[in-house]
Each structure stands twice: as C-alpha cells, then as structure tokens.
ZALUMVO-501592 format. One record per atom (N, C-alpha, C): residue in one letter; z, x, y. Coordinates in steps of 0.02 Angstrom, whole numbers, plus 50000, padded with zeros to 5 digits. Each point is the difference from the previous one (the first is absolute). Layout:
AZXY/...
REM end
This chain:
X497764804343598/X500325005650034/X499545006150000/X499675002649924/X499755004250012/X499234999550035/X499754993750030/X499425000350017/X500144997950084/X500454997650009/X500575001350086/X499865007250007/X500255004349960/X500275007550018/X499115003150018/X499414998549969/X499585004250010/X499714997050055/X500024993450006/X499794997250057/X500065002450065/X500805002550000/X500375001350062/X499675009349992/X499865002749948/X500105006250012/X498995000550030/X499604994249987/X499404998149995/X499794998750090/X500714997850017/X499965001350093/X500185002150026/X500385004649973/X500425006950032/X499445004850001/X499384999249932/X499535005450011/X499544997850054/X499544993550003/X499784999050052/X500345002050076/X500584997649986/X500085000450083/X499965005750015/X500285006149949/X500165005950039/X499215002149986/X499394999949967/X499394999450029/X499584998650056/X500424993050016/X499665001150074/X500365001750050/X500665002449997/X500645001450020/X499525006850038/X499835004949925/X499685007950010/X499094997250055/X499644995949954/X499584997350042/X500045000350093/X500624996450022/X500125001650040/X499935001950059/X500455006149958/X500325006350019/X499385004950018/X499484999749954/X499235004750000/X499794997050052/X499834994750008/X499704998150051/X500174996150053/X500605002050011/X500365000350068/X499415004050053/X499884997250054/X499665003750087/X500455007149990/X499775003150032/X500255006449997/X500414999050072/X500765004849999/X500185002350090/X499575005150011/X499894999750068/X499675006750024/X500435002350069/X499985008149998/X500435002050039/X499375004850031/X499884999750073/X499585003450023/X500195005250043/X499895006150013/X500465006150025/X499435001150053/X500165002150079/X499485001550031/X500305006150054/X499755004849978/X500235006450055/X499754998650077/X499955004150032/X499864998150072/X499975007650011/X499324999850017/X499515008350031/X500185006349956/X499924998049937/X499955005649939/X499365001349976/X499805007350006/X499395002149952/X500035001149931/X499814997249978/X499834999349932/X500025008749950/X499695003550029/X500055006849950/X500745003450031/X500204997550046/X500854998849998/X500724997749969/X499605000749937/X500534994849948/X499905004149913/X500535002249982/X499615003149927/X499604996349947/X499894994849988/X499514995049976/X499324999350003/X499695004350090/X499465001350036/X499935007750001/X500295002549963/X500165009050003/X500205002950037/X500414996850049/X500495005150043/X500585003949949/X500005008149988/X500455004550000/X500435001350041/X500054995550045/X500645004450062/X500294994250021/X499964994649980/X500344996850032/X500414992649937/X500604999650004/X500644998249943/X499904991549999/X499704999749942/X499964990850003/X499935001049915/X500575000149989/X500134999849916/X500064990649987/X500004996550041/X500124991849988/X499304996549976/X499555002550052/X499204998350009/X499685003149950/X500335006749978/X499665002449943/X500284996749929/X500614996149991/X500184996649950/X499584993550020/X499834998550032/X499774993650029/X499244999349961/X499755007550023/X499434999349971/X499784999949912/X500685005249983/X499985000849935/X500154993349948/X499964995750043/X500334995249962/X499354992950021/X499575001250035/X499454996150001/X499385003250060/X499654999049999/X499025002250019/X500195001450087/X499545006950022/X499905002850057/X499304995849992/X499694997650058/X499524997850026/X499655005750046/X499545003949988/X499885006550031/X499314998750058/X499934991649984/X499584999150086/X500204995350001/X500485000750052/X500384992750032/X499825002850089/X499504994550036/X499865000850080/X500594996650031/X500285001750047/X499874995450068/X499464997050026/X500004996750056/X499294996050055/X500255001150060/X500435002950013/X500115001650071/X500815004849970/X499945005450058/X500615003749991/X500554999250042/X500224995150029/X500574998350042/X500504996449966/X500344998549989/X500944996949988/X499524992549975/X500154998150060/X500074988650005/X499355000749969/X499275002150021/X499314996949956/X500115001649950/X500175006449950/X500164998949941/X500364998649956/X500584996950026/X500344994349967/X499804992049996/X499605000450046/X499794991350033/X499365001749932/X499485001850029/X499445003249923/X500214997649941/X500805004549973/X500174998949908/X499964992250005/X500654998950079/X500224992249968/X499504993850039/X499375001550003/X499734995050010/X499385000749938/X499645005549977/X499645000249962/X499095000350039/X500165001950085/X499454999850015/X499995005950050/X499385001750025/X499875005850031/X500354998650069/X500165005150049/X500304999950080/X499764998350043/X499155001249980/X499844993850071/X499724994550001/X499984998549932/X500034992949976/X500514994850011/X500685003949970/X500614996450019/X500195000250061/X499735005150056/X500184999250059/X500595004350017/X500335002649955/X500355007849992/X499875006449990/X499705002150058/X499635006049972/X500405006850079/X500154997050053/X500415006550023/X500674999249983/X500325006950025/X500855000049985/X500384993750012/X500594999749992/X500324993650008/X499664992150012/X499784998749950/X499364995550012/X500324993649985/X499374992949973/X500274994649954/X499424996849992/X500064997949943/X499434996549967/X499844992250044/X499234999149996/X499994993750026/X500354992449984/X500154994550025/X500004994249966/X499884999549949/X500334996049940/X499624996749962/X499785003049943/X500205007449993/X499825003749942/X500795000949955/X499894999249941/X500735001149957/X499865005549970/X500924998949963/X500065008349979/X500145001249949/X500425004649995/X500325000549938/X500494996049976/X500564999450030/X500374994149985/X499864994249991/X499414998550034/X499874992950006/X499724997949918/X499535005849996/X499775000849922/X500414998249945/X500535006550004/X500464999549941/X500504995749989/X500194995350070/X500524993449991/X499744997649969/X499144995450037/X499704995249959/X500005002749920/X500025005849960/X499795000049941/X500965002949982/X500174995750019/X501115001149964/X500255005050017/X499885006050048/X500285005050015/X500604997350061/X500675002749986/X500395002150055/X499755007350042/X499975002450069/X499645004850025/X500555001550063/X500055006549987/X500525003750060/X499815006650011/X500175002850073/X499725005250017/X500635003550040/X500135006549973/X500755005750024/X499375004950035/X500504999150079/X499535009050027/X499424996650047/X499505004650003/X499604999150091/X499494994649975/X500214997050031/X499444991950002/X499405003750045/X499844998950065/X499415002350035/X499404998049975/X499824992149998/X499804995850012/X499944994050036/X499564995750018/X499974994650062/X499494996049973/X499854993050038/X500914997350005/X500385000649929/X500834998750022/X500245001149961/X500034991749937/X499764996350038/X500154993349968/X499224997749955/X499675005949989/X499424999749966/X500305004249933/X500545004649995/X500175004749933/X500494996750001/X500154993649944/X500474996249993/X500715002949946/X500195006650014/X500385005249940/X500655000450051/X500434998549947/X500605001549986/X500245006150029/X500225001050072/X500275005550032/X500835001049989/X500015005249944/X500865000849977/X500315005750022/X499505004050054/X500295005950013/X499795004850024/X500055005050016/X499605006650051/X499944997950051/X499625005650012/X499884999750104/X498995001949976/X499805001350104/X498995003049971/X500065005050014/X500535002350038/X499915007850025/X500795004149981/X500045007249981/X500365002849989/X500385006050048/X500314999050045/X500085004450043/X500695006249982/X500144999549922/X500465005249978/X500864997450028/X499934995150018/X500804997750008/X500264994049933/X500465002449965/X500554996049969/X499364999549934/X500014994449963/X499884998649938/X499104996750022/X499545004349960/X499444995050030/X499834993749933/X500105001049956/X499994994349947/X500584999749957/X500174993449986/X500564997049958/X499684998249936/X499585006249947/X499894995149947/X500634997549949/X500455000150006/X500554996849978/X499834992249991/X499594998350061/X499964993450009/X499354998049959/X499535002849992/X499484999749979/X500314998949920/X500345002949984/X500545000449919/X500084992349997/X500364998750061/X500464992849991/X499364995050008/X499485001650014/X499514993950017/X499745001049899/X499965002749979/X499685000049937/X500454996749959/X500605001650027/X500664999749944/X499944992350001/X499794996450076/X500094993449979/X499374996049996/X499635003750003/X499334995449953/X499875000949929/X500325002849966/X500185001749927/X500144994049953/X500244996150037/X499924993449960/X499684995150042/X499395000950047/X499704994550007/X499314998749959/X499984995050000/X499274999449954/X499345001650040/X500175002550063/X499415005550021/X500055006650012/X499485001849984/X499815007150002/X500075002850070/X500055007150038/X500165001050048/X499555007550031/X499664998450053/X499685004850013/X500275004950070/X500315005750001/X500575002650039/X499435005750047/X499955000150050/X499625007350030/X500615001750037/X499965008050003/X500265005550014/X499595001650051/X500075002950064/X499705001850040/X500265004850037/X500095008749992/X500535002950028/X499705003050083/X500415002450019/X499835003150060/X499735008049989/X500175001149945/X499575006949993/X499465002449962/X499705006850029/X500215004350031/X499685000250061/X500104992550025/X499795001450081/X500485004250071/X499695002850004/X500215002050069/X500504996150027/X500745002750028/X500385006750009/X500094999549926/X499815007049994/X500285002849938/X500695001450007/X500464996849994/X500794999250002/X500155000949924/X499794998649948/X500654997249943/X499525004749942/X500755001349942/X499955005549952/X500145006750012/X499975003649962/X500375008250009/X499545003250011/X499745001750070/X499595004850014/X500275007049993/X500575002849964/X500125006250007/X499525002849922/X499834992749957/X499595001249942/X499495003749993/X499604999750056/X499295003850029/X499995003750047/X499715005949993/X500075004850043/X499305000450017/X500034997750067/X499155000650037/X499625006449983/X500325006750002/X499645006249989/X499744999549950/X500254994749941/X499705001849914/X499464994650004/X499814994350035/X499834994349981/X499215005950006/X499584993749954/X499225001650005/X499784992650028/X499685004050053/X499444994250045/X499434998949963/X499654993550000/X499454998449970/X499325004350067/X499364998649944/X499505004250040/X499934998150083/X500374991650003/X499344996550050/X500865002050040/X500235004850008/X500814999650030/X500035006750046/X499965001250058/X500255007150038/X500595002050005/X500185006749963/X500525000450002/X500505005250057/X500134993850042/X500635001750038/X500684998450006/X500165003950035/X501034999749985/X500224993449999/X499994995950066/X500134992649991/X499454995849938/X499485001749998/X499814996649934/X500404999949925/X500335006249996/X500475001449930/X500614995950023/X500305002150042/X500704996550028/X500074992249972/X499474996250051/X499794994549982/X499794996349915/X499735005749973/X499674997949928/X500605001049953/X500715003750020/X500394999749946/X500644997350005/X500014995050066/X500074994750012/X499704992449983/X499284999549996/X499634993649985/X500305002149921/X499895006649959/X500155001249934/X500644997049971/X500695001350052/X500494996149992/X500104993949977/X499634997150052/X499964993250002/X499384996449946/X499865002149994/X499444997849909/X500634999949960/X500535006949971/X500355001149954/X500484994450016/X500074999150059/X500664992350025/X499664993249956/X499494998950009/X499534994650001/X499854999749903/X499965005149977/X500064999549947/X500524998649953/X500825002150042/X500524996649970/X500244993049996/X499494999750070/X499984990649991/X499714996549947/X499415002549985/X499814997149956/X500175000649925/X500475004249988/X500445002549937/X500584993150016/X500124999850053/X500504994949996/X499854993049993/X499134998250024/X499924994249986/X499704998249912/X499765007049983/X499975000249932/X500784999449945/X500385001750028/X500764998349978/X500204995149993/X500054995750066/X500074993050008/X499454995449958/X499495002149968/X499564993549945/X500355001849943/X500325007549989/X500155001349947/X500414998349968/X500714996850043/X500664996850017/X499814996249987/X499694994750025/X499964991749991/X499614998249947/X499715005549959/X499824997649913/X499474994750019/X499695002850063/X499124996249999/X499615005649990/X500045006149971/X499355004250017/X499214997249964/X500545000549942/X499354995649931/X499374995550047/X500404997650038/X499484991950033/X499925002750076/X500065007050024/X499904999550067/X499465007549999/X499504995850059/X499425005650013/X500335003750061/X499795007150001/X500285003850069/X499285003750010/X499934996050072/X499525004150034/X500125007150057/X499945002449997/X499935007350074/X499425001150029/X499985000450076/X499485001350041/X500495004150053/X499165004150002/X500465007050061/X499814999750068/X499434994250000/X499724996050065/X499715005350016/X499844999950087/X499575006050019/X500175008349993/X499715003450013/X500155006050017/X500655002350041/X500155006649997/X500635001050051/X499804998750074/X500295002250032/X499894998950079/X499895009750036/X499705004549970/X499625004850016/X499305001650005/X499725001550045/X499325000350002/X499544999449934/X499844995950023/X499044997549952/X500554998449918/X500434995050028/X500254994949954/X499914994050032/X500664995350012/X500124994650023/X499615000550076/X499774995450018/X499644997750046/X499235002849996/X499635001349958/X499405002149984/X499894998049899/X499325001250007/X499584997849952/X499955006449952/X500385003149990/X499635006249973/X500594997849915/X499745004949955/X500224998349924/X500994997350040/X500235006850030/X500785000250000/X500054992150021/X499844997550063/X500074993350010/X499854995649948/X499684999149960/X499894993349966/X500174999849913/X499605006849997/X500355001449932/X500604997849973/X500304996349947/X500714998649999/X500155000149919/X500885001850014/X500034998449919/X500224994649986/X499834997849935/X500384992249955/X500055001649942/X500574996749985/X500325002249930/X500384994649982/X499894998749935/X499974992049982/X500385000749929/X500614996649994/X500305001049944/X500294990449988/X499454998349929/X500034993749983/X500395000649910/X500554999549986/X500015000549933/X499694995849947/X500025003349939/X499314997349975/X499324998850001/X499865001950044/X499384997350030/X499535005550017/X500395006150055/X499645007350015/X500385003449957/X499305004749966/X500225006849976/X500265003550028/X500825002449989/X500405006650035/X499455005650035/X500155002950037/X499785005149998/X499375001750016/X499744995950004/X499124999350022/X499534999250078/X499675001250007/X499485003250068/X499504994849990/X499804997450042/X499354995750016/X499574999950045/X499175004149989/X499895001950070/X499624994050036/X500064993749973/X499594995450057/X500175000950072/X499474997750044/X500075001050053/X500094991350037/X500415000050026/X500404995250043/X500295000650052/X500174993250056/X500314998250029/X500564995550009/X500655001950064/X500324995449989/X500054992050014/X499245000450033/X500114992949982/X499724998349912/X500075002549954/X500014997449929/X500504997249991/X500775003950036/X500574998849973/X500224991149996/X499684996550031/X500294992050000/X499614997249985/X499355001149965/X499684996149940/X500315000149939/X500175008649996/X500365000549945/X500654998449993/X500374997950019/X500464997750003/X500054993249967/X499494996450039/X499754991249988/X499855000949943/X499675005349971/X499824999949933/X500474999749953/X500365003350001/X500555002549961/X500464992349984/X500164998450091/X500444992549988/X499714996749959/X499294999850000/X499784993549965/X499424996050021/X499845002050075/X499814997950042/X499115001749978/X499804997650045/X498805002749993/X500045001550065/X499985006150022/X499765002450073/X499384999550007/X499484996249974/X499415001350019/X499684993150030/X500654995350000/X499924992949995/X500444997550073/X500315007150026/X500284997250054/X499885001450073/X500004993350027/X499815001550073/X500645001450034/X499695007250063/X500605005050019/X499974997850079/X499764993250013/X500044998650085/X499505003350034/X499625005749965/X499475005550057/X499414997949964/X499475001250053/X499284999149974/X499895006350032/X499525004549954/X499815007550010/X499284998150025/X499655005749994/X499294998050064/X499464998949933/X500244997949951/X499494998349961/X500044993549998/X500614994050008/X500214993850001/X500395000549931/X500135006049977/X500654998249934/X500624998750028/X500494994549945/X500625001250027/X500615003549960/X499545003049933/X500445003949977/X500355005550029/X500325004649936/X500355006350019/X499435005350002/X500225004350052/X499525005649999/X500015004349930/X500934999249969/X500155004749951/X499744997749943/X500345003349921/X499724998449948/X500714999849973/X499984998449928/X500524999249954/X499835008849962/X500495003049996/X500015005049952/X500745001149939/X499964994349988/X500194994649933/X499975008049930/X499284997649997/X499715002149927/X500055007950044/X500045003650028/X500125006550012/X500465003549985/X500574994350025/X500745002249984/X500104997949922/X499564997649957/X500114998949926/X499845005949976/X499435001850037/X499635006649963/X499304998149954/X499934995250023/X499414997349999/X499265002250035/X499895000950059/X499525001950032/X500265009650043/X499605002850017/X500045005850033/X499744998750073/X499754993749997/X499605000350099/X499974992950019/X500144999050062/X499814995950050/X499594998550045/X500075006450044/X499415000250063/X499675005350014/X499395000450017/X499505005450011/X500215003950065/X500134994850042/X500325002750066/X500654996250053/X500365004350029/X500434998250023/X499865003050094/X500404995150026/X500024998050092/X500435000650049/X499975000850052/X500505003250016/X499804999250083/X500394995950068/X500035002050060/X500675000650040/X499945004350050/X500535002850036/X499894998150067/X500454997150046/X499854999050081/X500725005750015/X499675000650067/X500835003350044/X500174993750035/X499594996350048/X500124995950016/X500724996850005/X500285000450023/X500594996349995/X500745004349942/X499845006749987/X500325003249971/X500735004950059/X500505002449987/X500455002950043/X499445005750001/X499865000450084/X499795008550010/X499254999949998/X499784993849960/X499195001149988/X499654998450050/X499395004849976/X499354998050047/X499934993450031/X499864998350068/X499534992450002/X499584997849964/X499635001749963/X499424999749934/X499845004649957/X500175002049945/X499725004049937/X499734996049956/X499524996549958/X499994997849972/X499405003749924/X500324999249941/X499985004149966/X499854996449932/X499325000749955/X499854995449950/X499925004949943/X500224998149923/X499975004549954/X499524997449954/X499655004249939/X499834994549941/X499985009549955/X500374995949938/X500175006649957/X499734999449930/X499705003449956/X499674997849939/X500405007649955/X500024999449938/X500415006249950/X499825006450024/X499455001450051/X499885005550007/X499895003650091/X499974993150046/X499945002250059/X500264996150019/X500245000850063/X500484999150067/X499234998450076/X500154995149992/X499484997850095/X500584997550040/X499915001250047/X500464997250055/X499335000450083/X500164996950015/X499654993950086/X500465001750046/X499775005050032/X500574998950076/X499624996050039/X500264994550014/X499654996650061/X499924999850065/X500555003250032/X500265002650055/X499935006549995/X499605004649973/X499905007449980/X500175003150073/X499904997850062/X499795002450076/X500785000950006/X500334998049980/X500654999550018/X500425001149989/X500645001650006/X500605003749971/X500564998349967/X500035001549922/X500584998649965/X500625004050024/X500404992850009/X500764999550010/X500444996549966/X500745004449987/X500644996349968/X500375001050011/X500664999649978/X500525002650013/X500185008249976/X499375001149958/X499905009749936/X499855002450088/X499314999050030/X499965004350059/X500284999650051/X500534996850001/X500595000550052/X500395006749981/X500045001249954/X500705004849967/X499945005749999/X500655002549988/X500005008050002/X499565002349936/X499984998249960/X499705002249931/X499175000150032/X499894995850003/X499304997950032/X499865007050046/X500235002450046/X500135003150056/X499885006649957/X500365001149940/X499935008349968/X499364998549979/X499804994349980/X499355000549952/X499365003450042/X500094994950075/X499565005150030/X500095005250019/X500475004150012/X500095006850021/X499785004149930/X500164997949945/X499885002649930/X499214999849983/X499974994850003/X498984999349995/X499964992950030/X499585004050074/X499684991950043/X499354995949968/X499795002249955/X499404999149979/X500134992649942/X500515004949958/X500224993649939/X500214994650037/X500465003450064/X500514992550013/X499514995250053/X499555002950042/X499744997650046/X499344994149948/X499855003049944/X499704993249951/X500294993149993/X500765001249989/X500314995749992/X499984992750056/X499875006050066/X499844992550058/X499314999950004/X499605004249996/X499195000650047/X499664999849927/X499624993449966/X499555001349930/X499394997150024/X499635002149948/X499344998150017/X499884991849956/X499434998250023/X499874989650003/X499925000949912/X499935006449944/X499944997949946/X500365006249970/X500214996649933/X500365007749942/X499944995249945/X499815008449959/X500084997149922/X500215006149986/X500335000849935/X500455003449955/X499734999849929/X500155004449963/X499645000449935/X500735002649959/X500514991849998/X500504999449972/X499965005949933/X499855000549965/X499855003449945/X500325007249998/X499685002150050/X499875008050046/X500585000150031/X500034994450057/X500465002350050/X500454994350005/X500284999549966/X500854993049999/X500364999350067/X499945005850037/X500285000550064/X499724999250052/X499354999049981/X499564996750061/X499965004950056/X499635005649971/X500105007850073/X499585001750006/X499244997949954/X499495001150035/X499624994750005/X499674997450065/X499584992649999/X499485003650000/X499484999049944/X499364997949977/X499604995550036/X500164995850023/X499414994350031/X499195001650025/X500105005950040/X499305000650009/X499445005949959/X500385001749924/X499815003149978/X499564996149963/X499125001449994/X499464995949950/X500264998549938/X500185003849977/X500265000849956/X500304993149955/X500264997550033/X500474993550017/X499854993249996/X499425003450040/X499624994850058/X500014990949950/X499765000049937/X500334996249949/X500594996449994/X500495002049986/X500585000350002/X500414996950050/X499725001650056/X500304995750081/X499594993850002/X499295000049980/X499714993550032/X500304994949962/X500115001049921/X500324996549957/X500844997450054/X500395005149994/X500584997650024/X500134995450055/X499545005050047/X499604995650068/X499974992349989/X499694997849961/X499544993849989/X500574993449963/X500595003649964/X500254998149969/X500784997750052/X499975006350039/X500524997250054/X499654995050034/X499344998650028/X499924994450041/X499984993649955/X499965000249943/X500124994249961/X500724997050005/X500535006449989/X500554998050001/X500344996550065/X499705002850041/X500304997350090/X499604994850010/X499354998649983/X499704992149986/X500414995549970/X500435001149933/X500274996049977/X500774997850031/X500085006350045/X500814997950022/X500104998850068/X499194997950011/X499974997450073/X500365005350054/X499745006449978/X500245007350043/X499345000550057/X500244999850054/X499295000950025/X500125006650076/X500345002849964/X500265007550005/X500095000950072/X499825002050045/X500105001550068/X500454994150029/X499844995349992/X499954993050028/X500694998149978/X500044999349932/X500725000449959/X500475004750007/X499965004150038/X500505005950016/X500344999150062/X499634995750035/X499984998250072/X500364994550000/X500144997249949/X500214991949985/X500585003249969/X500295006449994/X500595000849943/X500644997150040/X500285000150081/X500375000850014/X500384989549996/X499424998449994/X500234991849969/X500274999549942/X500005003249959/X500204999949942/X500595003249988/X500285001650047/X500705002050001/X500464992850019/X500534998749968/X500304993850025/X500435001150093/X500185008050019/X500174999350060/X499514997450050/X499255001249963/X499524998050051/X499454994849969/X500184997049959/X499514996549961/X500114992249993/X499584996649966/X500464993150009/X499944996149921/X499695005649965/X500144997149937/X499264995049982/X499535001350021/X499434993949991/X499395001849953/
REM end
C-alpha cells in the first residue's frame, strides 16, 4: 500500500511535469493589429502629445516599440501583400494600388497551417487573388463609409472563445479601416483644429486643421479598438501564450505621406508585446521591414524561413524570402538587422494618379535617396484634387507645387531633417553619401527584377480588373 501510494503520487508528479512542460512550450497565438493610413508619430508610443491613444500606449508599456520599422511601398494592398508574402512588390508582382500577387507564390496562411496554426482575418482584406490568402474571413467589410457598425469584434471574441480548446494554436489578424479617409468615426468635438500643432513638413491652412482633427478623431476611435481587442485576449485567459502585434502601415493620406517615399510614407510603427519573452517597456532601434514580419512569424511557429521556397525567383535566381527573421530582436538579443531599407511608389493605376510617376527609395540610419523616374512629369492623387490641396497653393505655391514637379534625385540628411524639407542631393558635400545610396538602390531593383520605367508601364496588369494573374 504504502509503495502504491508513492507510486501514484510518483505520476501525478511526472505528469503534471510534462503537463507544465507543455504548457511552456505550447506555439504561441498571435494576434496581429493593422491600422490603415496612420502616421506613426501619431500615436503616444511614437511621441505624439495631442493626440488620445491611451490603449497603444498600454500596448506598448507592456512589450518593445520597434523605432525602424519601413514600409516598401506606401499604398493600402502592396503593403499588406509585402508583410504577408515576405517579399518585395515588384517581385511579387504587387506593387500598384489594388494589386495581386503573381501565381504560385504563398503566404502567410499557407505558412502557418502547414506548421498547426488555425488562421482568420476580421476587417479589410485588399488583397488578390483572394484564393492565394487562404484565412478565415469572420467579419468586417475593406472600406468604411461611416454607416451602421464597421466591425463586429464581438465575433472575433467568439472565434477565440472557440479555439480555446483546440489543440491548435490560432493566428487572428485585425485589419481596421482606420484612419483612412472619410474620416467619419470618433468624437471629433475632442480636438479643436485651432489648438492642433502641424508638423514642419505641414502648411498651415483652415481646411488642413479641420481635416487633421478629424483624421485625430479617428486615430482616438482606432485606438479603442484596439483596447477592445486587447480585452478580448484578456477574457479568454490566453494572454500568457498570445503574441500581439501593431502596425500603423503607411503614412496618413496628407501631403508627402501616403503615396510618396518620403520618412511620413514609409516610416512605421510596431509594437510587439510577447509575454515572457519581450522586455515590458522597451525600444529597439533596428532597422527593418515589413516584409520581416512572416519570417518571423515562421520562426516563432517553429518553422526555418531560410529553408523555404516562396514560389518567386528574384533577379539573382534565389527563391527565398526577401525578409529576415527578427526572432532574437524581439528576445533582446541583437540591436540590428539591416544597413538599409527600400522602398517604390507607382501612380500608375492609383484613383486620380498620374499616367506614370515612378518613384525608387534606398534609406540607410542617416540619409533618405529617392529616384524620380518620371521627374518630367507630374505628380497626381486624389491630395491634388482637393480643397486642402487648393489652400496649400494659395498659402505657399512653392512647398505645394514640390509635391507634384521634383527633381530626377533627393537626399535628406535624416539626422538634421526627419521631415525631409531640405533636399541636399546636389550639394558636394554629399556627393558620397548619394553614390553609395545610388548604387545600393540599383542593386536592390536588380534583385527584384524592377526595371523601373518599363515596370511602371506594366503596373496596370497587375491589377486583377485588368490583369490576368500570370
């Protein structure tokens, strides 16, 4: 009897050993949060004072700001297609607005099934085809036009609630509609345009404030969402085991942000809260892109991203990912990744845009190059359609008339000027500095089979209304 009793108490300890075993090394959930046309020093986490995101700032306080996180293109669909393919835009063949990746290249989902993930996506898909992002559509709409309810995360609740007892792990993206344009939703009586402060690279006129404490609204809306999807892990007693990612994607949709190359466009924030794993509270200045985000991911599952073929051959004959794993970053392990980060823009095929702009970046910790390739020619969007647009030039034709008419080269001396307001390029001075960046962008468009004029000209195939998918 008494050697029964220790026996039994002898597998009660094992089991609940590997019981806890486990439990530690259970796949992590990951819950991925993705704004839609937010600037980054728009958020108090990135040092905005004026504008109310007490969620993002618990968000952050509770795991690592990533303080160089790029885009590769500043439009909606290429930089979502980018995270979830893990390769550059004109590689994958997504590189203007409403685009879709070629044949034959996989994604994210495809990734994280094969390695035991369940995968669902609430909110703006805006991706193509759709039968290449094999995720779980439980809800939302892509566009927000301010009528009735634009997301049900209620449901997003009930999708967790019932994978809670499956023996897979579950990877959920969030994808909201804001703070894109119409600025419809949140309490704009919160901000009073007369008080707001415009950034340097900003002219300040009447419809410009109107407008900005409105987009301001709608950040503070966008941030209660994400208090609520932080609620909902909190409820279902997964936080312990679930990673939450945030991305603020491109820039807003005001001049020399979204649809251009300059810091506001590409610059982005990420903020990464893994328990156990990231230090609360902590800043990391590597410099990255989002295509890192789905190596790292693979990493995390379990997976070797360095071992997998992604369907694309780049112009070197690799068929890896363009991205990297930043794994050991988010441990706190390393401080850096990449020397330089990339970046192109077409109008091509954009609402309002030019017949051809085509626009190449390459950015290193301290300068900004950008390639107009179409320099002869005139930037257009839907910003120089508008009344705002309209004060800028009556206010100063000079600032706003840059915005369409630039010259074939710019560099910036990030350091100095974050706002990108005075181009340097043909100062000697420099002269260093550009050939480097210079030399380093034609490497990069070598490798992603960019062959710039030619590829800009080819954008309007790559739209699925006009494309055929090949």
């Amino acid at each position: 009897m008494k050697y029964s009793l220790l026996y039994l108490l002898l597998v009660a300890s094992v089991s609940s050993v590997f019981a806890q075993a486990k439990k530690t090394t259970a796949k992590p959930n990951i819950v991925l949060i993705m704004a839609d046309d937010l600037t980054m020093r728009d958020i108090e986490p990135y040092g905005s004072k004026q504008v109310h995101t007490p969620n993002l700032a618990k968000l952050a306080s509770e795991g690592v700001c990533m303080d160089n996180m790029y885009n590769m293109v500043p439009v909606c669909s290429p930089t979502r297609q980018s995270l979830l393919t893990g390769l550059g835009p004109v590689r994958s063949g997504a590189y203007p607005n409403h685009t879709m990746i070629y044949k034959g290249i996989k994604t994210l989902p495809v990734y994280l099934q094969q390695l035991g993930y369940n995968t669902a996506l609430i909110g703006k898909r805006h991706y193509a085809p759709e039968e290449a992002y094999p995720l779980e559509h439980i809800g939302g709409r892509d566009h927000d036009g301010g009528e009735g309810k634009d997301v049900d995360l209620s449901i997003a609740e009930k999708y967790i609630a019932g994978k809670k007892s499956s023996d897979k792990p579950f990877f959920l993206m969030f994808t909201s509609n804001q703070p894109h344009e119409p600025w419809n939703r949140g309490d704009q009586s919160a901000y009073d345009p007369d008080k707001i402060k415009l950034a340097p690279n900003m002219l300040d006129a009447k419809n410009t404030r109107k407008q900005m404490a409105k987009y301001f609204a709608e950040v503070t809306y966008l941030d209660s969402l994400v208090g609520e999807c932080l609620n909902i892990i909190e409820r279902s007693g997964q936080k312990d085991n679930t990673i939450v990612l945030f991305l603020t994607e491109q820039g807003n949709s005001f001049p020399f942000s979204k649809w251009t190359l300059y810091d506001q466009g590409l610059h982005s924030g990420f903020i990464v809260r893994w328990p156990g794993v990231v230090k609360p509270g902590t800043r990391n200045p590597a410099m990255m892109e989002y295509i890192d985000v789905l190596p790292t991911l693979i990493d995390i599952a379990g997976g070797d991203p360095t071992k997998i073929n992604t369907g694309s051959k780049d112009g070197n004959g690799n068929m890896g990912f363009d991205g990297l794993s930043i794994k050991k970053i988010l441990k706190g392990e390393d401080t850096h990744l990449r020397d330089y980060v990339f970046a192109e823009q077409t109008t091509r095929g954009i609402i309002a845009g030019s017949d051809a702009y085509a626009v190449r970046s390459a950015r290193n910790s301290k300068y900004l190059y950008i390639r107009n390739l179409n320099y002869k020619g005139k930037f257009k969007n839907t910003v120089t359609n508008s009344i705002m647009f309209k004060q800028w030039m009556a206010t100063d034709s000079v600032r706003a008339s840059f915005y369409q008419t630039r010259p074939e080269e710019e560099l910036y001396d990030i350091e100095n000027d974050p706002f990108n307001l005075k181009n340097i390029a043909s100062d000697p001075k420099y002269a260093s500095a550009k050939a480097d960046l210079r030399s380093k962008l034609d490497a990069f468009m070598k490798q992603q089979n960019d062959k710039g004029i030619a590829t800009e000209m080819e954008a309007l195939t790559r739209q699925p209304k006009n494309g055929d998918n090949n």
